[in-house]
C-alpha positions in Angstrom: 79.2 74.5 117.3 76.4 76.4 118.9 72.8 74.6 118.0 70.0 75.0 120.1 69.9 78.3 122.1 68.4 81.2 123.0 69.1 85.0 122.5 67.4 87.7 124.9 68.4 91.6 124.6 66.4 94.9 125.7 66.6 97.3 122.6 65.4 100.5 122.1 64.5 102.4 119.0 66.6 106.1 118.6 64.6 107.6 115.3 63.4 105.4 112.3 65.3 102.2 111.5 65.6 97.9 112.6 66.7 96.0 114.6 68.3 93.0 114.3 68.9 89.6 115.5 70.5 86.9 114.3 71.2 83.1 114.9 72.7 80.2 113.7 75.2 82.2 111.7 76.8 79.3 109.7 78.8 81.4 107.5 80.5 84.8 107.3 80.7 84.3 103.0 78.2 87.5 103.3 81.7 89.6 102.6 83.2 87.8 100.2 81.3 90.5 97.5 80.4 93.1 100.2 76.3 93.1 98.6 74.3 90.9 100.9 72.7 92.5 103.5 72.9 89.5 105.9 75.3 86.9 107.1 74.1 83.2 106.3 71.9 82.2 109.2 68.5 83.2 110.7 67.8 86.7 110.7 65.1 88.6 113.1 64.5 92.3 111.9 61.6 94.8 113.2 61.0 98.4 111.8 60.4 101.0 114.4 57.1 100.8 113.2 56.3 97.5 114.3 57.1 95.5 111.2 58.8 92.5 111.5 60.0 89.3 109.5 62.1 86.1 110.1 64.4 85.1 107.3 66.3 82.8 106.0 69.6 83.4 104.2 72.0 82.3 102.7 74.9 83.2 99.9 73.9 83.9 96.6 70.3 82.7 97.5 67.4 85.0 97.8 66.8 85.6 101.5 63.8 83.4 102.5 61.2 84.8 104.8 59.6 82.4 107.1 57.5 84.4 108.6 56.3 88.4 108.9 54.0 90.8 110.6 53.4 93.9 112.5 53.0 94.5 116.6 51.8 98.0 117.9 55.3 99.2 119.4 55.2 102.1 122.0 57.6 105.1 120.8 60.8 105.8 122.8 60.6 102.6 125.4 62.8 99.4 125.5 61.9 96.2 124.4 62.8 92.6 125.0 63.5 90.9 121.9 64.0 87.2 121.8 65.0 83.8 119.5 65.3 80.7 120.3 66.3 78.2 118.5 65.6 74.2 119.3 66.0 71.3 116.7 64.4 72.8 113.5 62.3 74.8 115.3 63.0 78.6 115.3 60.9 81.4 118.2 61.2 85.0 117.6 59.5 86.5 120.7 59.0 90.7 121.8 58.0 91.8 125.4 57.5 88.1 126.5 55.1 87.6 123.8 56.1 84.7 120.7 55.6 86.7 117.5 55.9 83.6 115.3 57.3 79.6 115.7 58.5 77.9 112.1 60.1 75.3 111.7 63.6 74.8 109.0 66.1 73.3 108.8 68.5 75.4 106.4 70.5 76.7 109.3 71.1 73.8 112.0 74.2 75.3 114.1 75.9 78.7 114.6 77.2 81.6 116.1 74.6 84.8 117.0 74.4 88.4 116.3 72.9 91.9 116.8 72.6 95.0 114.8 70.6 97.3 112.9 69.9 98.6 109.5 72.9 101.7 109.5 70.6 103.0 112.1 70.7 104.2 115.6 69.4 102.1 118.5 70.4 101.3 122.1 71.2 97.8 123.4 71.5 96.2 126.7 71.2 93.0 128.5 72.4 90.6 126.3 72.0 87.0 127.1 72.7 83.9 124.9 71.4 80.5 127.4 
């Protein structure tokens, strides 16, 4: 089991949409009825806007969000997304900047993800340390 770790990737927006990353995924139940929009686990999603939350989530439970915000993003340029997870405490960083640290302990080990919302974007780089 995977517990304390962290994910790095360079992203990059194509049009309007998020991206995701996600951590600590402790269960794939998400498809058991196909309407949750996220796996069980830590999720860390920005808009192409700039928006961005961390939640919590888990099956049939209302996602929890732990934290949320907006960052100025520049149009059409990558990005270095980051979480890191350590004991309960959870890091959601952009550009080598931390956007938020909270601490939870819903989630404590897990595997990782990446994605978006149905939307296109470019990924590269991928590390999990």
């Amino acid at each position: 089991h995977w517990t304390d770790y962290e994910l790095n990737v360079e992203a990059r927006f194509d049009g309007s949409g998020d991206i995701t990353l996600m951590g600590r995924i402790d269960s794939a139940d998400v498809f058991k009825n196909q309407k949750a929009r996220y796996p069980s686990g830590y999720i860390f999603v920005m808009d192409e806007l700039g928006s961005w939350k961390v939640l919590s989530c888990a099956y049939n439970k209302p996602d929890m969000t732990l934290a949320a915000s907006h960052v100025k993003l520049s149009a059409g340029r990558w990005h270095h997304f980051g979480m890191s997870f350590r004991q309960n405490k959870i890091t959601v960083m952009l550009d080598g900047q931390v956007l938020s640290s909270v601490q939870d302990d819903q989630h404590r080990a897990g595997m990782f993800g990446i994605g978006t919302g149905w939307n296109r974007a470019q990924f590269d780089e991928l590390t999990v340390n």
